[in-house]
C-alpha positions in Angstrom: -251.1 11.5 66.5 -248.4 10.6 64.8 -245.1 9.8 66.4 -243.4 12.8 66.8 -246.2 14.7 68.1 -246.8 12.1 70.8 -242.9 12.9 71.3 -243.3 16.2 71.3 -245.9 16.1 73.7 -244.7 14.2 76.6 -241.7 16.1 76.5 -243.3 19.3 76.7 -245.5 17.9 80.0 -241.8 16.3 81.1 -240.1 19.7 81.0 -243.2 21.7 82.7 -243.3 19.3 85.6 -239.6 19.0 86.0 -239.8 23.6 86.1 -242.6 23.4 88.3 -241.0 21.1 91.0 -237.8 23.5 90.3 -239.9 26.8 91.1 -241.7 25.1 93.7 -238.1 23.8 95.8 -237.0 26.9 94.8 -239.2 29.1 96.8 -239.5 26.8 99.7 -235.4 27.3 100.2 -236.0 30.8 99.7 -238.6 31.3 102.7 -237.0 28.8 104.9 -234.1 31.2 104.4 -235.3 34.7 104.7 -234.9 35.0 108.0 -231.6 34.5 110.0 -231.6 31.5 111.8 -233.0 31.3 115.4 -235.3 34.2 114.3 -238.4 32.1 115.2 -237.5 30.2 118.2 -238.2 31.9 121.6 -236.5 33.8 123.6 -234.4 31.7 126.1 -235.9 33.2 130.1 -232.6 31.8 132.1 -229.1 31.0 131.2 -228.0 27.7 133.1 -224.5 28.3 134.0 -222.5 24.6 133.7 -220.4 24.0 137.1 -216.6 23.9 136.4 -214.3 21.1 137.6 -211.0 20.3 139.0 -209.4 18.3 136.1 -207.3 20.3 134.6 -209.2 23.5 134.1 -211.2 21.3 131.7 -215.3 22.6 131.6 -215.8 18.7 132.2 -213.3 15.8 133.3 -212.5 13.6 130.6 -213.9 10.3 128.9 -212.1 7.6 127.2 -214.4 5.6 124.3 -213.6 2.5 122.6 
């Protein structure tokens, strides 16, 4: 083969791999996306309601961090 052909060639195979991983990523973000998010996950049986306190009206007292 001569140079060019050898080339040639391992472009070709570069460019088919590089449109297959495309089409392949491609459809994976299209069915991890079809349907809305939470659509899978089961339905919650009980709602835990979080206890209010006295600071301030504040759902929960505050905390300082370094």
């Amino acid at each position: 083969m001569t140079t060019f052909a050898m080339n040639l060639y391992r472009d070709a195979v570069c460019a088919a791999a590089a449109a297959a991983i495309t089409l392949v990523l491609s459809l994976s973000f299209l069915e991890s996306t079809a349907v809305p998010y939470g659509a899978h996950a089961p339905a919650a049986r009980f709602v835990a309601l979080q206890a209010d306190h006295a600071f301030f009206g504040q759902p929960e007292p505050a905390v300082l961090v370094d």
